[in-house]
KEKE-3310 file (N, C-alpha, C; in steps of 0.2 Angstrom, whole numbers, plus 5000, padded with zeros to 4 digits):
npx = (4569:4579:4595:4597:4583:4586:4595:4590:4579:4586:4591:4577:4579:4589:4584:4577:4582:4588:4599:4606:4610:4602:4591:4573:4557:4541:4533:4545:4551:4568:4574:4589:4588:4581:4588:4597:4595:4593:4604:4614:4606:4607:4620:4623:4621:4630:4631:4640:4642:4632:4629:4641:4638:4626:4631:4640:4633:4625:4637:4637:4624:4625:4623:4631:4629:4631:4619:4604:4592:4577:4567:4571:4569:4573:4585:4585:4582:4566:4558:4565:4568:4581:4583:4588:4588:4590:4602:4610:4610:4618:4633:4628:4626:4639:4649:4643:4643:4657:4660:4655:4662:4675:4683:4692:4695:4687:4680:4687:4685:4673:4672:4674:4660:4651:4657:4655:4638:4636:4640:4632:4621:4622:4623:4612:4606:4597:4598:4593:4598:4589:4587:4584:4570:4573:4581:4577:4573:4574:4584:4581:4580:4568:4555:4554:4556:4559:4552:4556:4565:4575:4579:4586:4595:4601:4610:4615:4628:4635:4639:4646:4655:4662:4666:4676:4684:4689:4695:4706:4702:4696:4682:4677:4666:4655:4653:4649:4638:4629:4628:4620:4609:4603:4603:4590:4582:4579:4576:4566:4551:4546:4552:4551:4537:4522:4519:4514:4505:4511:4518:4533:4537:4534:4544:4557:4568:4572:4578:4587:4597:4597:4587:4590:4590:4581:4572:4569:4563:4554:4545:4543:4533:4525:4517:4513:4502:4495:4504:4506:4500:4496:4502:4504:4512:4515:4507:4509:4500:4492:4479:4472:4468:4482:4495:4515:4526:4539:4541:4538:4550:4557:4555:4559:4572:4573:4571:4578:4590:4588:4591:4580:4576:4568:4555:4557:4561:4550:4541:4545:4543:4532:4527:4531:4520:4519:4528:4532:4531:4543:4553:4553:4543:4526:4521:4512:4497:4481:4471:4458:4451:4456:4465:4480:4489:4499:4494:4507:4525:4540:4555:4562:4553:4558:4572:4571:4569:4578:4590:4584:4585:4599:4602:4597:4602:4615:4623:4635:4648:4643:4628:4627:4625:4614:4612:4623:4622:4617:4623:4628:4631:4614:4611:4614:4611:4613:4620:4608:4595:4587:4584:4591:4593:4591:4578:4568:4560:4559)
npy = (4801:4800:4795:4787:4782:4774:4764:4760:4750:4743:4733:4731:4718:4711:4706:4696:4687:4670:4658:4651:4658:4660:4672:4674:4671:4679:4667:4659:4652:4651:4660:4660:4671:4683:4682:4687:4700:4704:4705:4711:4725:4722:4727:4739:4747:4744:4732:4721:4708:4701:4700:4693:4681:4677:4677:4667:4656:4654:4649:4635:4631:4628:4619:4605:4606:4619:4627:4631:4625:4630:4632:4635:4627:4628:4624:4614:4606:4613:4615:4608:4610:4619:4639:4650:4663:4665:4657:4670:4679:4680:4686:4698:4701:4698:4706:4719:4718:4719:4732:4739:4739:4735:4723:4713:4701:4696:4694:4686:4674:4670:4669:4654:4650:4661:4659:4644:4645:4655:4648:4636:4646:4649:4635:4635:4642:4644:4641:4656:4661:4667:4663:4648:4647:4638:4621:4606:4595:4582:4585:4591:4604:4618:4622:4637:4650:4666:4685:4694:4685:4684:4697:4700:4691:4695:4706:4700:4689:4701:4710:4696:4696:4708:4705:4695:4699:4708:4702:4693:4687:4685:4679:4678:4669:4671:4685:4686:4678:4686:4698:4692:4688:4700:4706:4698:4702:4713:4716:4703:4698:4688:4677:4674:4670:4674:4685:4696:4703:4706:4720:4718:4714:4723:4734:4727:4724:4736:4738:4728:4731:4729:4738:4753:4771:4779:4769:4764:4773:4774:4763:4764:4774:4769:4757:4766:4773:4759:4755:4762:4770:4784:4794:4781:4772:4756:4747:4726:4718:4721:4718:4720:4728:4732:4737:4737:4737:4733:4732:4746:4752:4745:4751:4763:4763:4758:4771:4778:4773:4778:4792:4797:4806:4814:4808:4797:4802:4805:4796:4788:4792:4790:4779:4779:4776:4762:4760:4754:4756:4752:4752:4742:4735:4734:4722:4723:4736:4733:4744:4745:4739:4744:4740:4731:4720:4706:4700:4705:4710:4710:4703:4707:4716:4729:4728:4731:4744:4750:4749:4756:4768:4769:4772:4784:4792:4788:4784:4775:4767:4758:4762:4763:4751:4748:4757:4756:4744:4746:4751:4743:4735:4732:4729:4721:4705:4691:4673:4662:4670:4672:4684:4699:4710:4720:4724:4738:4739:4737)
npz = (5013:5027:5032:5043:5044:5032:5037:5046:5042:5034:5046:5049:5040:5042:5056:5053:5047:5046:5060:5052:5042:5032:5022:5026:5018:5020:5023:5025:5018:5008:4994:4983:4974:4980:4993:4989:4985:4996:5007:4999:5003:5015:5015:5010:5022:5028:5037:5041:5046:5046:5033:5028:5033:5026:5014:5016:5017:5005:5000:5005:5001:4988:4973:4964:4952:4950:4954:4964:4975:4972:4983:5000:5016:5034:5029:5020:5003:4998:4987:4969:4957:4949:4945:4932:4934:4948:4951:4943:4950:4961:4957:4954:4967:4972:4965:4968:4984:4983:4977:4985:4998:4993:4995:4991:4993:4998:4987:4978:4985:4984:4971:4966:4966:4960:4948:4944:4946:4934:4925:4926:4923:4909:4902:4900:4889:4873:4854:4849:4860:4871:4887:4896:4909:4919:4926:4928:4943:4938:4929:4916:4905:4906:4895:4890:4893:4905:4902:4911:4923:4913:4909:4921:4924:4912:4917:4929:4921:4915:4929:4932:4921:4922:4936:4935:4926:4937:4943:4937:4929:4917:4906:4892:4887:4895:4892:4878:4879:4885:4878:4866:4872:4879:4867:4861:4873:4867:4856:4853:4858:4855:4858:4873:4885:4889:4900:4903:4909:4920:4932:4930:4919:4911:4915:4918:4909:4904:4918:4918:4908:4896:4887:4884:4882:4867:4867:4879:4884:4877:4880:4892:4893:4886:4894:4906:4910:4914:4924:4934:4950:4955:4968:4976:4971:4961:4951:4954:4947:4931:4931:4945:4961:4966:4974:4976:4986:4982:4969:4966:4969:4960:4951:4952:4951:4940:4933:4939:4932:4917:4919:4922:4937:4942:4942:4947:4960:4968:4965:4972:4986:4984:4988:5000:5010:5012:5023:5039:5057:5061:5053:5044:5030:5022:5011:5002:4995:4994:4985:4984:4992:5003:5011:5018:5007:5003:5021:5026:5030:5021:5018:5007:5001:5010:5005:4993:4994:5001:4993:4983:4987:4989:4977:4974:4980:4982:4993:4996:4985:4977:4973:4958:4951:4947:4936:4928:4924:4910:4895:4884:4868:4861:4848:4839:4829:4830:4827:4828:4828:4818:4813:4800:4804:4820:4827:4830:4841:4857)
capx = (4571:4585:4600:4597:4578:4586:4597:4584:4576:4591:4590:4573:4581:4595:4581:4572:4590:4589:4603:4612:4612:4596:4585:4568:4551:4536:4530:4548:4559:4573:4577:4595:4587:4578:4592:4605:4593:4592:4612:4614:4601:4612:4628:4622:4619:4635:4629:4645:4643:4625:4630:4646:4634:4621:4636:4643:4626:4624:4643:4634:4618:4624:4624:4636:4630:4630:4613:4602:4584:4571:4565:4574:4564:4577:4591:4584:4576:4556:4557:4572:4570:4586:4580:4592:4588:4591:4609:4612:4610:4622:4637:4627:4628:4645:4650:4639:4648:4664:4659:4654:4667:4682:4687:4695:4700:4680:4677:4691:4685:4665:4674:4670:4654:4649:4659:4648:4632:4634:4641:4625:4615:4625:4621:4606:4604:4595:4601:4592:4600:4586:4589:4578:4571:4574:4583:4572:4575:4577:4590:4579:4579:4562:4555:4553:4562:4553:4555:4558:4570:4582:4582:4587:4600:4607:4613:4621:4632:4638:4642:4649:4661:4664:4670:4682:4691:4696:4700:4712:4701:4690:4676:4672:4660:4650:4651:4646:4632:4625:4627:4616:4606:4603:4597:4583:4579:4578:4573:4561:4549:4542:4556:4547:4532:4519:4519:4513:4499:4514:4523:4540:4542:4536:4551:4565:4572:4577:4583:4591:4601:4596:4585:4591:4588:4575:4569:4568:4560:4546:4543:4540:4529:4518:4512:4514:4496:4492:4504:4506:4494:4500:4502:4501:4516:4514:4502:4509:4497:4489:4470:4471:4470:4485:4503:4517:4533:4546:4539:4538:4555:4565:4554:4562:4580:4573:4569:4586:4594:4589:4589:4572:4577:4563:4550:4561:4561:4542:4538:4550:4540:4525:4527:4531:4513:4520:4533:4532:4533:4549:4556:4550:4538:4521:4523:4506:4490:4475:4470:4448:4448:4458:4469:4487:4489:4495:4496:4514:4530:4543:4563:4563:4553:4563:4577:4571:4568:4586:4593:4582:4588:4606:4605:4593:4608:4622:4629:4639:4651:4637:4624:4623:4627:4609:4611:4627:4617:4616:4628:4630:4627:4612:4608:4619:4608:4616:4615:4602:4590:4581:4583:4594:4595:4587:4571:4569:4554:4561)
capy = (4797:4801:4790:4784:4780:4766:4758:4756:4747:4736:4733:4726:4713:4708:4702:4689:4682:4663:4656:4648:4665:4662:4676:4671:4676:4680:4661:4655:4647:4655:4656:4663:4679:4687:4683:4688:4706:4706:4705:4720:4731:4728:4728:4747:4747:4745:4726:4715:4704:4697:4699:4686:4675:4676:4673:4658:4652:4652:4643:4629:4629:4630:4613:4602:4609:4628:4631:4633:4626:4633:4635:4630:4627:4624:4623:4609:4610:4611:4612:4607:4612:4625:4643:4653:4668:4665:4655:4673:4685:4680:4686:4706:4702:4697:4714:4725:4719:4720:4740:4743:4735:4736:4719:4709:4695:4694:4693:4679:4668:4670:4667:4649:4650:4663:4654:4640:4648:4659:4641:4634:4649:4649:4631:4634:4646:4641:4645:4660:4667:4668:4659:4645:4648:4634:4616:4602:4591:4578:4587:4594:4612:4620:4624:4640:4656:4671:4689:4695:4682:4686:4701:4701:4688:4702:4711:4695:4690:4708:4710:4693:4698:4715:4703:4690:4707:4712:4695:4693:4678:4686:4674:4680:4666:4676:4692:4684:4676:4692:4701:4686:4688:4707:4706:4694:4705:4722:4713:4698:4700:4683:4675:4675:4666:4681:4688:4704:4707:4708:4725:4718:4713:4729:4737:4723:4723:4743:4738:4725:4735:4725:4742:4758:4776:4781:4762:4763:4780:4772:4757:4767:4777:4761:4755:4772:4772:4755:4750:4768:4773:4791:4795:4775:4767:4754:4738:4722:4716:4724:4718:4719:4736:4730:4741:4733:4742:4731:4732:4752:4753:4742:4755:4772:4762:4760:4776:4781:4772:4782:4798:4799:4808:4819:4804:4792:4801:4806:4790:4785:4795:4790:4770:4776:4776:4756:4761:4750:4761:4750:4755:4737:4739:4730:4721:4730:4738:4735:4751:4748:4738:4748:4737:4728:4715:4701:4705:4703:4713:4707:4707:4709:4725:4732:4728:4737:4749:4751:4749:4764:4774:4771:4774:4792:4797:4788:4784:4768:4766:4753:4765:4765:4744:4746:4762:4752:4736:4744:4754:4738:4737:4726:4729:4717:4701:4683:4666:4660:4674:4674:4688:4699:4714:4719:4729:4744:4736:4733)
capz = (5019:5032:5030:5050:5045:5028:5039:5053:5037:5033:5053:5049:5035:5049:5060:5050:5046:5052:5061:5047:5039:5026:5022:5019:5014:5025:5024:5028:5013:5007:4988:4982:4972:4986:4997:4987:4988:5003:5006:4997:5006:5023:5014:5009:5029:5034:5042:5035:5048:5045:5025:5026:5034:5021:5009:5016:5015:4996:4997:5006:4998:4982:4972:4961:4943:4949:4955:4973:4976:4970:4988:5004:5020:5035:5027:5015:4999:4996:4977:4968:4953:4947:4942:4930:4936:4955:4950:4939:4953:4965:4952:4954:4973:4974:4962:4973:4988:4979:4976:4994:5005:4991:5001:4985:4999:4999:4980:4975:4990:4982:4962:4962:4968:4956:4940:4945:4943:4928:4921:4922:4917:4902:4899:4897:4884:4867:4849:4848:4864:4878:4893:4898:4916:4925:4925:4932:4949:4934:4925:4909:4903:4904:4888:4888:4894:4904:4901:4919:4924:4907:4910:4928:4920:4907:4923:4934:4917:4912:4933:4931:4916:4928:4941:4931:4925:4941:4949:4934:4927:4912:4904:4885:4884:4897:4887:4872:4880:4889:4870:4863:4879:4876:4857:4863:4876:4865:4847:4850:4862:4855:4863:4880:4889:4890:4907:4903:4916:4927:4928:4930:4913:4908:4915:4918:4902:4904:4922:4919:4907:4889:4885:4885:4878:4866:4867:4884:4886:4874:4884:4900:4892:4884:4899:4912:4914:4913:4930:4939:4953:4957:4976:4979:4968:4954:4952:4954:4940:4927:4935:4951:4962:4969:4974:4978:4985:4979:4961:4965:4970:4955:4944:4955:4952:4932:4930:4939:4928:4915:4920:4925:4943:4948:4942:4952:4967:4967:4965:4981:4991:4985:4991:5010:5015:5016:5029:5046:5061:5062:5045:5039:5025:5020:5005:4995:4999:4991:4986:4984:4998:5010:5016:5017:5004:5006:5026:5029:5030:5018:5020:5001:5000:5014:5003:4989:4996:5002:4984:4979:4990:4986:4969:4973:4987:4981:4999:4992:4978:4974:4970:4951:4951:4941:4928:4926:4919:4905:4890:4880:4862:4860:4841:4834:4829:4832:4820:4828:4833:4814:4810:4798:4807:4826:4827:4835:4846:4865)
cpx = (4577:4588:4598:4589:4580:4591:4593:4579:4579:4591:4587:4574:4586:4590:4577:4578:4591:4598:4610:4613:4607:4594:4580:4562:4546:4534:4537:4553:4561:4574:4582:4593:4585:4583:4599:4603:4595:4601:4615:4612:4605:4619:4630:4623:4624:4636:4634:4643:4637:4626:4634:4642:4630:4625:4640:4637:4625:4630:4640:4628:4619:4624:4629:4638:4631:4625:4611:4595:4581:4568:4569:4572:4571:4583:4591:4579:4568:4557:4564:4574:4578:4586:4588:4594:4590:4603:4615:4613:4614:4630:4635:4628:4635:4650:4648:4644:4655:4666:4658:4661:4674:4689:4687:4695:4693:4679:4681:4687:4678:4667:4670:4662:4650:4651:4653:4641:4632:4636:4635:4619:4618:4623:4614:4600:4602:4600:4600:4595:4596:4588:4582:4577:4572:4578:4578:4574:4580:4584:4587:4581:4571:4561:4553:4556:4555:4558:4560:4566:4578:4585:4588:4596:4606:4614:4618:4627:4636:4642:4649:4655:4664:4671:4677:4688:4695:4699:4705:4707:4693:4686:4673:4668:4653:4648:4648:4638:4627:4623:4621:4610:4601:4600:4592:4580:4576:4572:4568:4558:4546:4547:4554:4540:4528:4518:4516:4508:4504:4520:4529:4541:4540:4544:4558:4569:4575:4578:4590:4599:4601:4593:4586:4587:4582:4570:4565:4563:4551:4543:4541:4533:4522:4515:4511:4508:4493:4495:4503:4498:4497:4500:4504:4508:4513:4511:4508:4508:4494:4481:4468:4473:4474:4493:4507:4523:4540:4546:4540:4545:4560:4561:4556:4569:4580:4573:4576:4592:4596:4589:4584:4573:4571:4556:4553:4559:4552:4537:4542:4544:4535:4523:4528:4525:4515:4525:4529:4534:4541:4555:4557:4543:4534:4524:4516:4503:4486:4471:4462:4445:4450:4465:4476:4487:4496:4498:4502:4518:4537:4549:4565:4560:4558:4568:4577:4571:4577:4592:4591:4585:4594:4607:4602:4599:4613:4628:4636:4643:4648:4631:4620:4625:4618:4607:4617:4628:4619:4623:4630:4628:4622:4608:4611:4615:4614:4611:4609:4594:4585:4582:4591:4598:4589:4582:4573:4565:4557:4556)
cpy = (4800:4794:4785:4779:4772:4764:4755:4752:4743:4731:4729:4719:4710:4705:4698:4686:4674:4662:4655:4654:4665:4669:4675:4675:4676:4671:4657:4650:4654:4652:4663:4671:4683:4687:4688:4699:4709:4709:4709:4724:4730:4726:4736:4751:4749:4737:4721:4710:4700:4697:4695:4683:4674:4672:4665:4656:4649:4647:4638:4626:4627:4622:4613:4606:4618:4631:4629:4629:4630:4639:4630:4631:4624:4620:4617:4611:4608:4611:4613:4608:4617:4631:4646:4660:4672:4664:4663:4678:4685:4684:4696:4706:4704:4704:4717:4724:4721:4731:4744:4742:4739:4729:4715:4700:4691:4691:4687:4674:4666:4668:4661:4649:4655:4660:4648:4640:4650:4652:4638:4637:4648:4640:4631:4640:4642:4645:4652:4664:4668:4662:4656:4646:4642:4626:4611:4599:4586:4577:4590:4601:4612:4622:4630:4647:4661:4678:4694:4694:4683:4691:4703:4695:4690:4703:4707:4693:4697:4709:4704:4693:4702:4711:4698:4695:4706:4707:4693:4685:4681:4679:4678:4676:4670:4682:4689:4680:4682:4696:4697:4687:4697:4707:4705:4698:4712:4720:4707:4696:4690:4678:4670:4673:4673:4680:4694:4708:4709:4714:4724:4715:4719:4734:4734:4724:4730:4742:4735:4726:4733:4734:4750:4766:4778:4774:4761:4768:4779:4768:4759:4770:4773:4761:4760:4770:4767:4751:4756:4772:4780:4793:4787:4770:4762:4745:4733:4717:4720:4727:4716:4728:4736:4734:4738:4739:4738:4731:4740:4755:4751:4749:4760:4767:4760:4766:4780:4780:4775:4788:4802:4801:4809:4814:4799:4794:4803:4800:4782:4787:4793:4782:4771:4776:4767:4754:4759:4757:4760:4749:4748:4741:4733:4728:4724:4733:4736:4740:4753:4746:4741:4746:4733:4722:4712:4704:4701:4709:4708:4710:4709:4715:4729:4734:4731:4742:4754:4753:4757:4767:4776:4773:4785:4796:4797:4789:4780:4769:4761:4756:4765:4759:4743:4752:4757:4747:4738:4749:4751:4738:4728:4725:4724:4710:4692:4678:4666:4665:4676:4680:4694:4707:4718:4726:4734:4743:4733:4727)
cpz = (5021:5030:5036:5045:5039:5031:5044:5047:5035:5040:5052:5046:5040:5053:5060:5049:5051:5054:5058:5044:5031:5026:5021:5019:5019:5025:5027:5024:5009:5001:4985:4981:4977:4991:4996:4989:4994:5007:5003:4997:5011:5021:5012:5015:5033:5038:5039:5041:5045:5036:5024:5029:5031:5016:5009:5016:5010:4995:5001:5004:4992:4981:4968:4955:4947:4953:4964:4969:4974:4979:4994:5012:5028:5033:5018:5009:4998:4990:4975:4962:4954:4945:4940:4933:4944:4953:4947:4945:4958:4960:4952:4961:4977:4971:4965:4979:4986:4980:4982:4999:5001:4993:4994:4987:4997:4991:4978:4979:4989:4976:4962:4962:4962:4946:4941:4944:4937:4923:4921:4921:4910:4898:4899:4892:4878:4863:4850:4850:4872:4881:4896:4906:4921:4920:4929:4936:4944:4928:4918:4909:4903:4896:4888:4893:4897:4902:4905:4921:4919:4907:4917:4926:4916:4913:4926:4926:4919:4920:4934:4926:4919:4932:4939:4930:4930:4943:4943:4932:4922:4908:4897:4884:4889:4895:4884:4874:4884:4882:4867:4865:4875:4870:4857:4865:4872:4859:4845:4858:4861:4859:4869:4879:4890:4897:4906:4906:4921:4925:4927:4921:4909:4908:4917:4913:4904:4912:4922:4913:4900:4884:4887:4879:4875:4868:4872:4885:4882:4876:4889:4897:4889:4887:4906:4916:4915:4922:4935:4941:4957:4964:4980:4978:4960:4958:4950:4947:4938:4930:4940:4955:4967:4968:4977:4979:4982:4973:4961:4966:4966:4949:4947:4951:4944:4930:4932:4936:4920:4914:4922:4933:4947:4947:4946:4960:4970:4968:4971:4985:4989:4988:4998:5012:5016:5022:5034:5051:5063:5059:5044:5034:5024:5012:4999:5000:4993:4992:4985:4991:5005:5014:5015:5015:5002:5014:5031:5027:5025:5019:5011:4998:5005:5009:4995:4988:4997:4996:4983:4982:4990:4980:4969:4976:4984:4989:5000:4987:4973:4970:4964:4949:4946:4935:4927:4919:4910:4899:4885:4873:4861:4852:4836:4833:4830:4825:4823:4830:4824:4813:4808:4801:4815:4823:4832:4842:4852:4867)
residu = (UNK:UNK:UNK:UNK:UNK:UNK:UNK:UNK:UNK:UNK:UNK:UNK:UNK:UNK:UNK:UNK:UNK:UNK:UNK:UNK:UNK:UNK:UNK:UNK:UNK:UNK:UNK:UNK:UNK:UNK:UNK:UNK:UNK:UNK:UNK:UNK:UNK:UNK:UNK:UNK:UNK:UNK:UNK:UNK:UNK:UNK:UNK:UNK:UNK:UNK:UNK:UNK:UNK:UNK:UNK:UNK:UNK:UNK:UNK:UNK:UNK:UNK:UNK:UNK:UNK:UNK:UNK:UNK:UNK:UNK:UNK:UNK:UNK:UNK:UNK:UNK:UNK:UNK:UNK:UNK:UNK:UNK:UNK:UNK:UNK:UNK:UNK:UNK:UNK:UNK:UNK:UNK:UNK:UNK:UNK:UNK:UNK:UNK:UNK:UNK:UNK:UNK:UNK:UNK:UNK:UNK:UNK:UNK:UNK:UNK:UNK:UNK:UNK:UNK:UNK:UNK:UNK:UNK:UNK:UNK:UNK:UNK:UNK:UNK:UNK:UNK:UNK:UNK:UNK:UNK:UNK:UNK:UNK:UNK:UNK:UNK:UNK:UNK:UNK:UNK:UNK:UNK:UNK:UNK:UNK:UNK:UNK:UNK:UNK:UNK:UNK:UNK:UNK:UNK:UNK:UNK:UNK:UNK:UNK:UNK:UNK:UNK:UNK:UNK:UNK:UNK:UNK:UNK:UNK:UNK:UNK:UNK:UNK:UNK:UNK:UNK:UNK:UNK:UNK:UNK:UNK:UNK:UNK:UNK:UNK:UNK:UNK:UNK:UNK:UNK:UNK:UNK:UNK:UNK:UNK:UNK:UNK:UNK:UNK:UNK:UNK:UNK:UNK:UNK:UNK:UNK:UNK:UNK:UNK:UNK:UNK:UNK:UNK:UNK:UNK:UNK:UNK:UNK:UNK:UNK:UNK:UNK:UNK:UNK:UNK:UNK:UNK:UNK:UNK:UNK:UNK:UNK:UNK:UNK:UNK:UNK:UNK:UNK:UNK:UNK:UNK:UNK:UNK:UNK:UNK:UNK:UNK:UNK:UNK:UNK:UNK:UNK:UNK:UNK:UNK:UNK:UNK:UNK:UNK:UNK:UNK:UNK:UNK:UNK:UNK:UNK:UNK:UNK:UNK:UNK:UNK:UNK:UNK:UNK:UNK:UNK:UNK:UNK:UNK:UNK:UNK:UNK:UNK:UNK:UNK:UNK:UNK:UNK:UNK:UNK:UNK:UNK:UNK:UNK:UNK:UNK:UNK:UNK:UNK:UNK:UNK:UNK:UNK:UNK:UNK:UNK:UNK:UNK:UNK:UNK:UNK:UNK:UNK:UNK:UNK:UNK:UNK:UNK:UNK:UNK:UNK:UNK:UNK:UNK:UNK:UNK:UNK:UNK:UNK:UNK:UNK:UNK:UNK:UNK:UNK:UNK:UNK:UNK:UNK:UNK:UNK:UNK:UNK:UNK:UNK:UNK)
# end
């Protein structure tokens, strides 16, 4: 892709942008994770303006304990649960912005906002270590943690200790909970709520920076055949003959994370057959029936798309915010994780 053609592709993610400065989904609610995406697809762009207004957004979304609605329709919430993994990823947003801009003025003025969140991810980690996904309207924890959302979790801590450094206000309960975090992710798969017809929990865990190296190299190769359609991208699910580009694009920015370049960029180019004439992107294709599945344009694949392409080019000083993820030692077992020493088993 020409540099012109991925901002003509941030461009499309600026013009779903509602007033108040949400981003939302093809049906029309807005929830923190996908926004916070999308706000680092035209922060890669260049589009600050339409980026501080997504940001003030979350500072007025956000709620008391830390967390955002689930979904928020109108400014208001349609589900109220608290998801851990949305609360977690504004913390990679506001470090990403942080690496693009250099604007510090920006980053202190977004601190509480991110302490606040990673404060009630963090209350809602178990012994072991995994992180439950959600808090309930009611105030419960959910019982049970997925593998996806933890891992994507790994990555907002670790940027969140990043960001406390430089703003002169470090947070070791955040390390130590991302280390904790980590171990789960690499050494106890049991941990986790089975999701495994969905490719992202194949490869979240080495995006989100918990599996690295050989571990990792042997995890791609597990399930290769099982998600990748070669010329087409990667399935969604397992059983369905369905491609998605925002699933095929965090697997280019997995595979670039580890070194994986010439299967990264291979498998860039093989997800443009979902390119808009208006450098918007479809969000699948159904590949027996022909046709564009579901049939909508998304600001969130766009904004995958965008990422990939920063980390293949390297236009930004934000570029490698997901090889980054990872470098951490995650062998070290913790009290609670049961066991005496970590597996080799990602």
């Amino acid at each position: 892709m020409r540099w012109e053609q991925v901002v003509q592709t941030a461009r499309s993610i600026a013009a779903l942008q509602e007033p108040d400065g949400g981003v939302p989904w093809p049906e029309g609610h807005v929830d923190a994770w996908n926004h916070v995406e999308c706000l680092m697809a035209m922060s890669v762009a260049g589009l600050t303006e339409p980026v501080r207004r997504g940001y003030d957004w979350l500072a007025r979304a956000q709620r008391a304990d830390g967390s955002w609605p689930m979904k928020l329709v109108g400014g208001r919430a349609a589900e109220h649960g608290g998801e851990s993994n949305h609360a977690a990823y504004v913390a990679v947003g506001v470090w990403h912005e942080l690496l693009v801009t250099g604007d510090a003025d920006f980053a202190r003025g977004m601190w509480p906002v991110v302490r606040a969140a990673l404060d009630f991810v963090v209350g809602l980690q178990t012994t072991r270590g995994e992180i439950v996904w959600e808090r309930t309207a009611g105030g419960e924890p959910a019982g049970y943690a997925l593998l996806t959302g933890c891992a994507s979790i790994h990555q907002g801590l670790r940027c969140g200790v990043l960001l406390g450094e430089r703003l002169g206000d470090p947070q070791p309960d955040w390390e130590l909970a991302a280390d904790r975090l980590g171990h789960v992710l690499a050494a106890h798969p049991e941990a986790f709520a089975d999701k495994s017809r969905f490719s992202m929990d194949w490869y979240y865990p080495i995006l989100g920076g918990a599996v690295r190296g050989a571990a990792a190299q042997a995890r791609l190769a597990e399930e290769w055949d099982t998600f990748v359609e070669p010329g087409l991208g990667i399935r969604c699910v397992s059983d369905q003959p369905w491609v998605t580009g925002a699933e095929s694009c965090e697997l280019v920015l997995t595979l670039d994370a580890v070194g994986e370049r010439e299967r990264a960029l291979r498998l860039f180019a093989d997800m443009q057959h979902l390119r808009h004439e208006d450098g918007s992107y479809w969000t699948g294709w159904q590949f027996v029936n022909g046709r564009h599945f579901p049939h909508e344009r998304s600001a969130y694949t766009a904004a995958a798309v965008v990422l990939a392409a920063d980390a293949l080019d390297g236009h930004t000083p934000a570029g490698g915010v997901f090889r980054d993820a990872g470098g951490y030692a995650t062998d070290r077992p913790t009290a609670g994780c049961g066991c005496s020493h970590a597996g080799s088993r990602a």
